[in-house]
C-alpha positions, 0 to 999 in steps of 0.5 A: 814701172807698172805696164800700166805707167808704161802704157801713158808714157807711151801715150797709148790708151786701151779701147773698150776689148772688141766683142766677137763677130762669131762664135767663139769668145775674145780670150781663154787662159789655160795652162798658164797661157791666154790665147787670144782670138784673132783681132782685126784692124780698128782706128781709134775713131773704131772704124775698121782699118780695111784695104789689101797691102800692095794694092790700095794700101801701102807698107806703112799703113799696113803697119799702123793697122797692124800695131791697132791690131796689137793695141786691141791685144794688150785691151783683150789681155787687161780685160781677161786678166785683169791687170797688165802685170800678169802678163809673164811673157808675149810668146807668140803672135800670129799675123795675117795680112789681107795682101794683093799676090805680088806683095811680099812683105807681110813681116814688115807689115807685122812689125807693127805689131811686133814693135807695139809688144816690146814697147809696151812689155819690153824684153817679155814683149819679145816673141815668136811669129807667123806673118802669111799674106791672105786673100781676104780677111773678116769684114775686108780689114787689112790686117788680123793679129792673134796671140798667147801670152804667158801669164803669171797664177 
């Protein structure tokens, strides 16, 4: 199965690949590897998912901003590589939570990035990772994920 077909199985439908806010570019493949720029938290209606875990967002809405954050991955990888079926292996994510200081569980919140990455790629989707609580992030969203993905010549 193509990730493609996985992709509608899971009823999941890639948004248009979020243009950078600065000065860098959303994805750069070097050396067999895509680095792909941190990407913020995006409902489906596009609007920005903001808040800080443990002060006016909770665990579970942490986690749906966190597995946008990796669905807005999977459309920066499609839209550099294009085609899903590049993707030799997820090797890392990076997960930054906008969090209040007494909140501790930035690698529940990222989960929600993590579990989007081996649903959709399966075993590849496996990874490393960072999960680190932040004051605040880009434009008050609640959750920043970046990534580098092995990729197939």
């Amino acid at each position: 199965m193509s990730i493609e077909q996985r992709l509608a199985e899971l009823g999941i439908t890639l948004p248009e690949p979020a243009a950078p806010v600065a000065a860098y570019v959303p994805a750069v493949e070097a050396n067999g590897l895509l680095h792909i720029s941190g990407q913020i938290s995006f409902a489906e209606d596009g609007s920005l998912i903001k808040g800080r875990l443990g002060e006016n967002m909770d665990l579970e809405a942490g986690q749906a901003a966190a597995r946008r954050c990796g669905i807005m991955l999977v459309a920066q990888m499609k839209a550099a590589l294009g085609s899903l079926d590049r993707v030799e292996r997820v090797v890392k994510l990076g997960v930054f939570v906008n969090s209040h200081g007494d909140f501790t569980d930035q690698p529940k919140v990222a989960n929600g990035a993590s579990e989007l990455m081996q649903d959709v790629f399966g075993e590849i989707g496996r990874h490393a990772r960072s999960a680190v609580g932040v004051p605040v992030l880009p434009l008050g969203v609640a959750v920043e994920v970046d990534a580098i993905v092995q990729v197939k010549a």
